[in-house]
C-alpha positions as CSV (number, residue, x, y, z in Angstrom):
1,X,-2.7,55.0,-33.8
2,X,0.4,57.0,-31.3
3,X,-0.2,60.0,-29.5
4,X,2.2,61.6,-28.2
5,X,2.1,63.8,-25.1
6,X,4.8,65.6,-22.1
7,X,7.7,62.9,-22.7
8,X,5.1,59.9,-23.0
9,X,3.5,57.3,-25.8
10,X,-0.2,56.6,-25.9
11,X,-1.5,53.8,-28.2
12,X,-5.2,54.2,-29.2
13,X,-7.2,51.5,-30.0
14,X,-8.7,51.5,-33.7
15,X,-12.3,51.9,-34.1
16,X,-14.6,49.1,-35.6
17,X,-17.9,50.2,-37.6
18,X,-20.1,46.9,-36.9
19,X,-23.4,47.3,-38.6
20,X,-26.0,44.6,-37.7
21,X,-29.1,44.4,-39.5
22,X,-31.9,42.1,-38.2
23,X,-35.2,41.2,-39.9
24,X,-37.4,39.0,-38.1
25,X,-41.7,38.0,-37.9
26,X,-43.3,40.6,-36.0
27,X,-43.0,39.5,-32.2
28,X,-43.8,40.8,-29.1
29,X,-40.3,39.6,-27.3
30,X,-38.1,40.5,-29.9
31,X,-39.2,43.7,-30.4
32,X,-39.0,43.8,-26.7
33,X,-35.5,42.9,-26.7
34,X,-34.9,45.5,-29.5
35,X,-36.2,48.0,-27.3
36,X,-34.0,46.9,-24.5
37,X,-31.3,47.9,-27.0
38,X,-32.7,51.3,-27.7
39,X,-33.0,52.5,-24.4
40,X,-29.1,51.6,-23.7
41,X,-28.6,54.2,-26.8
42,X,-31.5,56.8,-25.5
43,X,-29.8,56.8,-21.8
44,X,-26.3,56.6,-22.9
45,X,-26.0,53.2,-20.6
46,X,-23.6,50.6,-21.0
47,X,-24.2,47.9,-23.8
48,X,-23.1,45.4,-21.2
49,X,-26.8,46.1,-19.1
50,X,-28.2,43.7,-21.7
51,X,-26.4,40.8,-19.8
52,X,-27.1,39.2,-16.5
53,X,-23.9,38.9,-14.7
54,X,-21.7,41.5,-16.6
55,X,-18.6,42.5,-15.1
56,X,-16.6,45.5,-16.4
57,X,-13.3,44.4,-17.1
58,X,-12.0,44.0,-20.4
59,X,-11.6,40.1,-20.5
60,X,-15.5,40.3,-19.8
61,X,-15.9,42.7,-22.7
62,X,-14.1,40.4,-24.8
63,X,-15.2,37.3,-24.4
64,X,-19.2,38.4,-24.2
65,X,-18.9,41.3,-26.6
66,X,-16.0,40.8,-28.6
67,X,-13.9,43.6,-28.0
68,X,-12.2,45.6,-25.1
69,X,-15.2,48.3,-25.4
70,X,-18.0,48.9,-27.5
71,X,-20.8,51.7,-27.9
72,X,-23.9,51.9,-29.8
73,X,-23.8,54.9,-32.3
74,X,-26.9,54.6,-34.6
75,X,-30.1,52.5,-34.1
76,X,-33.1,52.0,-36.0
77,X,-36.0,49.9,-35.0
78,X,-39.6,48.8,-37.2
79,X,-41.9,46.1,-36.3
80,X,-40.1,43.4,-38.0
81,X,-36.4,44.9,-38.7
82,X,-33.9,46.8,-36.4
83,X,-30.4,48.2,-37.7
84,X,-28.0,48.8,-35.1
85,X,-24.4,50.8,-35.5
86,X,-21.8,50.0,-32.9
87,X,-18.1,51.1,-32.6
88,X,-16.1,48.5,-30.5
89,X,-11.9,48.6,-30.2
90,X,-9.8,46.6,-32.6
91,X,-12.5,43.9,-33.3
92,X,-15.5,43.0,-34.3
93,X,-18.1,42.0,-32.4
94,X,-19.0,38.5,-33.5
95,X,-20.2,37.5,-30.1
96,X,-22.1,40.1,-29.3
97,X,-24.1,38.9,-32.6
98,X,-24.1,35.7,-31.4
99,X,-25.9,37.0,-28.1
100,X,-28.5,38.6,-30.3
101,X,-29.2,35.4,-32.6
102,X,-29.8,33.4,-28.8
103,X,-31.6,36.1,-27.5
104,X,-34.1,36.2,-30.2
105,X,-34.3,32.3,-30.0
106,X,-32.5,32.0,-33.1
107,X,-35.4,33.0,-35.4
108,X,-34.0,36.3,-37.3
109,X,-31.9,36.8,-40.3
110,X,-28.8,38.6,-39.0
111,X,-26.5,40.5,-41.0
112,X,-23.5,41.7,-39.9
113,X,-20.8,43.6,-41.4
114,X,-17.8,45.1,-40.0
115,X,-15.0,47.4,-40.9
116,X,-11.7,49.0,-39.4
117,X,-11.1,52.4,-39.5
118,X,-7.5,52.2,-41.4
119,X,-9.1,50.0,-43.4
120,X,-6.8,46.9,-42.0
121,X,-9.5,44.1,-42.1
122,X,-13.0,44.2,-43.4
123,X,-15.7,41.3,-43.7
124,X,-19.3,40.4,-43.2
125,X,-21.5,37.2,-42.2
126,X,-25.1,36.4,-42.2
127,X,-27.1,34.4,-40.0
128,X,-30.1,32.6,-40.3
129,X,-32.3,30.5,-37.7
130,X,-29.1,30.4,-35.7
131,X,-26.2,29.4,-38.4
132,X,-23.7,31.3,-40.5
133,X,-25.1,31.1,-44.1
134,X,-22.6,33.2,-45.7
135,X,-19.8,35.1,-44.7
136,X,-16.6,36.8,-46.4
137,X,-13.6,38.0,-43.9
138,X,-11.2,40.2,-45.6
139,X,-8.4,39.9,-42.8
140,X,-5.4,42.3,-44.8
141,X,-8.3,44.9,-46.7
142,X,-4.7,46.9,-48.0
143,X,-3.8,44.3,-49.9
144,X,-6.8,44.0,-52.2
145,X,-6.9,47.7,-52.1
146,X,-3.7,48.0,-53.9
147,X,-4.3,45.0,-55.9
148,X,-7.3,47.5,-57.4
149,X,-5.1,50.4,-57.0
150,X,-2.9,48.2,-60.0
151,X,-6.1,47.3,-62.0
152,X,-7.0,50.9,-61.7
153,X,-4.2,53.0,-62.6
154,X,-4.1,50.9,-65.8
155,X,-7.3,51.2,-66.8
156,X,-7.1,54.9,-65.9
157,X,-3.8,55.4,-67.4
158,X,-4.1,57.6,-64.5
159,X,-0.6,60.3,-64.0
160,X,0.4,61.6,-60.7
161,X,2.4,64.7,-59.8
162,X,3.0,67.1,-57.1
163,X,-0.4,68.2,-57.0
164,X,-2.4,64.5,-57.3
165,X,-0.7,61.9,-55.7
166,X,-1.3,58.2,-55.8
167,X,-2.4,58.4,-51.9
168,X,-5.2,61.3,-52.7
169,X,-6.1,59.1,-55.8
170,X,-6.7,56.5,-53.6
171,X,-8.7,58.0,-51.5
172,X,-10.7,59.2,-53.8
173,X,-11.8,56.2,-54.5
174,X,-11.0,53.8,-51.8
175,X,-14.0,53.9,-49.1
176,X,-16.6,52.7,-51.8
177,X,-14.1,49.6,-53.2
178,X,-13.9,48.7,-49.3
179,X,-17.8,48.9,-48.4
180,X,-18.4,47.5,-52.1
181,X,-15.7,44.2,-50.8
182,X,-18.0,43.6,-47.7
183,X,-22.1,44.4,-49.6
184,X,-23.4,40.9,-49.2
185,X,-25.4,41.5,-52.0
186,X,-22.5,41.9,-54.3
187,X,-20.4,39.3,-53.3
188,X,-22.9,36.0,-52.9
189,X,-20.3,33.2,-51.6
């Protein structure tokens, strides 16, 4: 994304949706951990307080995160399953998954699903006692939309005009083909 402003050129960083659902046994320390988590949302606090020896420059942020910045957004926590929203810049935030699966010694099922906000790249992986099980990385998500923007408009026989244009048809229909691309459950690799 540009902005434009008094004579000068700002570039905006896309947003990420990262949605990490953990289920685990019912444990003292990683619900602990969880909680940890929680609180950073409750009192607005940096997601980097998890970590001992965080720095706040953006190579730090990358390389122990996975993106430049990164805020939690939604978070949901039970005895033996948290769900966790975070929007990070351009990436997703594979390692800060990773920190998770070490930080609960390896002994949750992780899922983790990301998507950019154009929709450039989409994808998902799951984790279980400390591997990747299953994953699917959609790294150009406009090409398979209008691969089923094709499929579709035959199977339609859909017409555009003025009034409905292919873009609005897309759209219409778009956001559920992309979240449908990345369900785990309907794509088992």
């Amino acid at each position: 994304m540009v902005l434009f402003g008094k004579g000068k050129i700002f570039t905006m960083a896309n947003n990420v949706q990262n949605i990490i659902e953990i289920t685990y046994k019912p444990d003292p320390v990683v619900y602990k951990f969880f909680e940890k988590i929680g609180n950073i949302l409750k009192n607005n606090e940096s997601l980097s307080n998890l970590y001992e020896g965080n720095e706040d420059t953006r190579d730090w942020w990358e390389e122990n995160v996975g993106a430049k910045w990164a805020y939690i957004e939604d978070f949901d926590l039970d005895e033996d399953y948290c769900r966790i929203t975070l929007v990070s810049a351009w990436s997703p935030i594979e390692s800060f998954v990773e920190f998770i699966d070490k930080s609960t010694g390896n002994v949750a099922h992780i899922c983790f699903q990301y998507i950019d906000e154009m929709p450039n790249f989409a994808g998902y992986n799951i984790r279980k006692n400390g591997k990747i099980i299953e994953e699917k990385d959609v790294p150009d998500m406009w090409e398979l939309i209008d691969e089923e923007a094709e499929v579709r408009k035959i199977k339609e026989n859909v017409v555009f005009n003025e009034n409905f244009t292919e873009s609005d048809w897309k759209w219409d229909w778009m956001w559920d083909f992309v979240y449908d691309t990345i369900d785990p459950e309907l794509n088992n690799v």
